[in-house]
C-alpha positions, 0 to 999 in steps of 0.5 A: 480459541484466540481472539483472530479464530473466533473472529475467523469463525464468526466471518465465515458463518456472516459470509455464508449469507447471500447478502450483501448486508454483513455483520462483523463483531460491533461493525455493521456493514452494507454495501452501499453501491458500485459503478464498473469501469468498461475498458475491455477484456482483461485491462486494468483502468481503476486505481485511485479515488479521491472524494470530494464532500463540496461536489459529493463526486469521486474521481477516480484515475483511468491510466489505461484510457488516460482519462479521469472519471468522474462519478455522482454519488447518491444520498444512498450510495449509489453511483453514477458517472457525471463525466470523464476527462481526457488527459494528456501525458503518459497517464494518470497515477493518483487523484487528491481533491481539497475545496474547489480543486482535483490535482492529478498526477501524471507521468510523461511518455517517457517515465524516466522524464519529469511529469505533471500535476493537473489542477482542475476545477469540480466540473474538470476544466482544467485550471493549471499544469505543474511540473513535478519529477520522474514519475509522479506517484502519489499526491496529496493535500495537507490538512488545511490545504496550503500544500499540494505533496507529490511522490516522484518515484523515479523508476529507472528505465527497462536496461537500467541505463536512465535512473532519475533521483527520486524526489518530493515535489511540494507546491504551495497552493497560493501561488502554485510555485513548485519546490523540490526535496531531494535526497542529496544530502544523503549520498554519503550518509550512512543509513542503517536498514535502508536498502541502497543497491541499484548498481552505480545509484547514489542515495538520491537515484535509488530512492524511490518515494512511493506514498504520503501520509501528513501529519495532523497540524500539515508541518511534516509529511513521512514518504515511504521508500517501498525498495529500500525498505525505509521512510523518509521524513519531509519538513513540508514549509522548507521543502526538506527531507530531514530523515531517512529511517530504515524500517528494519526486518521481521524475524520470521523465525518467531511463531508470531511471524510466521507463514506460508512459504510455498506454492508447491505443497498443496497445503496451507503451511504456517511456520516460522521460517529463518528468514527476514522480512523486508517491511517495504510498505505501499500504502501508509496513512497517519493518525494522532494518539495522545498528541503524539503522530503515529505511521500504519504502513500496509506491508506489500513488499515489491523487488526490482526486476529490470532487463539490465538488472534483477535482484530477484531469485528463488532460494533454491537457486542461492548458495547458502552458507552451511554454517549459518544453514546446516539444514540448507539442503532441506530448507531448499527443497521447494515444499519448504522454503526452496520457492520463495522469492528472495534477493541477491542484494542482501543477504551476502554478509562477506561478499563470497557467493555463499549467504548467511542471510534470506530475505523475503518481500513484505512482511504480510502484514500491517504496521504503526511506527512512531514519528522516528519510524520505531515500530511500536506494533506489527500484525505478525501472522494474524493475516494468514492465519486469520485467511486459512481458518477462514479457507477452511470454513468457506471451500467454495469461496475462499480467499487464500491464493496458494499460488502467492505463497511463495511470493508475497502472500495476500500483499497488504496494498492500500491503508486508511483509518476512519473514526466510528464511535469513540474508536478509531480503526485502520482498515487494510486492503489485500491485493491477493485475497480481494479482502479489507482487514478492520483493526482497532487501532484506538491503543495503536500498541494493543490493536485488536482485529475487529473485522473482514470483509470478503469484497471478491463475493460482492465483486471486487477484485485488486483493492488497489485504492482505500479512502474512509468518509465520514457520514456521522458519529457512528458511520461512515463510508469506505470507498474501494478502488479495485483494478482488476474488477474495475469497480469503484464500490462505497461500503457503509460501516456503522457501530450501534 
């Protein structure tokens, strides 16, 4: 019995108490409190928390209301609203406070139009707007808070006919001045692994940033590029992109990376498959070992789908090339791989209609990269298999969603790390299976699962926003956005 099977097994047997105080191998864990957001009906109006130790308030983004909440936390965790705040724009993306201030990021009307970061103060009045580029995503402050980052991701619009570049936006806290880096000086570079293939975008228009993670001593910043399957590295004082690194393909063909390919079988069917993994993380964090800055990725994967173009297709309806796959009439049959969503932008190698290879979304998994966006370590199947042994032990409430089998799996959205002890872990939300992966990451080449959590049964649903706040040497908090619940919620961890 493997370490992630007795992990599996011992959650099961945690979970099956109806309390919401949980035990996972050396962490302890206690929901602490929630506070749901009303926006009627099915909508979705939480996504993105920041804490701020100065107020002991979190803010949290309301994009269906275009508001910012703003919520008083307990000595015990429990949480009340104090306020919330009209925005103006297209909506909010993302919140990030360091000292006195919240920044928000807001897209305009027209998202393909440049947006706004606002600065307020703890109360939420509002100090300053600052321009920023398509689409502001995600923002963040650099640890010692000279820099304000924000992700410009620069969707193209519905028909495909407005595509603005994507961009980092970095601003400089003592005067609020906005530089911008952009990916020009790639348009002709040649960039290996980096998915480039929006029709007539040059690198800089088919970029498009997604998320920040900031090194330790706030000189360098990594971007994810979730579509191109690539990270991008930022010299934060010049304003400069200096790197693209294309993150490369999982090779599902391996045991170790195998998966649940389809929706249409009535079963839980872990295999290797002969398809590659596009990594395509969402969220990323950063954190040191032995001097040295190391990248977690959480592996959602995502397609571009547009009226005026789609990449997206299901491997039943590709032509494959019988010489690459002899099997293909097999393969194609939609218990196997025929249901699984794949692309028509890679895969193609001789450009003659007929592929030699198959990609799929995310890679269903957690990564660490080292500062040139080498993979030292990849959490290969443990995910899926990890949530079948636990659907097998928990029938009445399980997480596994057969019907995301042949899309992306349980879809790794939001990552951070948090240090319990002398260990630092990485925790990991599923979008799908509404849960938190706990990882060991004190040797980020030898992880180990430490544990998981169920948020689905404590009533939290789209884990979308993750952020970890430490109470003292032995505990600490983890706050959980979820979208679809519309809950904020503070789980306490804490080692004996």
């Amino acid at each position: 019995m493997n370490s992630l099977t007795k992990l599996a097994l011992g959650v099961s047997l945690a979970l099956g108490i109806s309390t919401p105080s949980l035990s996972f191998a050396d962490i302890n864990i206690v929901k602490k409190g929630q506070y749901t957001e009303d926006c009627g009906g099915e909508k979705s109006c939480a996504e993105i928390s920041a804490f701020s130790p100065v107020s002991n308030r979190i803010y949290t983004t309301n994009a269906e209301e275009n508001e910012l909440r703003i919520l008083n936390v307990g000595s015990n965790g429990e949480l009340s609203e104090y306020s919330s705040l009209a925005l103006f724009g297209g909506g909010p993306n993302s919140v990030a406070t360091y000292g006195d201030w919240v920044a928000v990021a807001v897209e305009a009307p027209n998202k393909q139009d440049a947006g706004s970061v606002l600065i307020y103060d703890l109360e939420g009045n509002l100090e300053r707007t600052i321009k920023a580029g398509a689409l502001p995503d995600m923002l963040t402050f650099t640890p010692d808070g000279q820099f304000l980052i924000v992700a410009n991701e620069g969707e193209p619009d519905d028909d495909y006919e407005n595509d603005p570049e994507g961009a980092v936006t970095v601003i400089n806290t003592l005067t609020w001045v906005p530089a911008t880096a952009d990916f020009s000086a790639f348009n002709s570079a040649k960039l290996k692994n980096v998915r480039i293939f929006g029709p007539g975008a040059s690198v800089a228009q088919d970029v498009e940033p997604e998320y920040i993670a900031v090194s330790a001593d706030s000189t360098t910043a990594w971007i994810s590029l979730q579509e191109n399957n690539a990270l991008a590295k930022l010299d934060i004082a010049s304003a400069t992109i200096t790197d693209i690194y294309g993150l490369g393909y999982k090779k599902h063909q391996q045991d170790k990376n195998a998966f649940d390919a389809s929706n249409k079988d009535d079963a839980i069917n872990i295999q290797p498959w002969p398809t590659k993994g596009m990594y395509q993380p969402d969220a990323i964090a950063s954190f040191e070992y032995r001097g040295s800055t190391f990248i977690l990725s959480a592996n959602e994967g995502d397609a571009r789908d547009y009226d005026g173009y789609s990449e997206e297709v299901r491997v039943k309806d590709l032509t494959l090339n019988p010489e690459a796959f002899p099997n293909a009439e097999e393969l194609q049959q939609r218990e196997n791989l025929g249901r699984l969503k794949t692309t028509t932008a890679n895969g193609d190698i001789n450009d003659d209609g007929a592929h030699e290879k198959i990609y799929s979304y995310g890679a269903r998994s957690f990564s660490i990269w080292d500062e040139k966006g080498s993979r030292i370590y990849d959490s290969g199947s443990d995910f899926e298999r990890f949530l079948a042994e636990y659907a097998y032990n928990n029938v009445d409430n399980e997480p596994w969603e057969e019907g995301r089998s042949d899309d992306k799996g349980p879809e790794p959205e939001s990552i951070t790390t948090g240090e319990l002890g002398d260990k630092l872990y990485a925790f990991i939300g599923l979008e799908r299976a509404n849960g938190i992966f706990i990882y060991d990451i004190s040797n980020p080449r030898k992880s180990i699962p430490a544990g998981y959590i169920n948020i689905e049964e404590q009533g939290d649903i789209g884990p979308e926003g993750l952020l970890f706040i430490k109470k003292d040497e032995f505990t600490g908090w983890v706050i959980v956005t979820s979208e679809i619940s519309n809950t904020v919620s503070i789980y306490e961890m804490s080692i004996d």
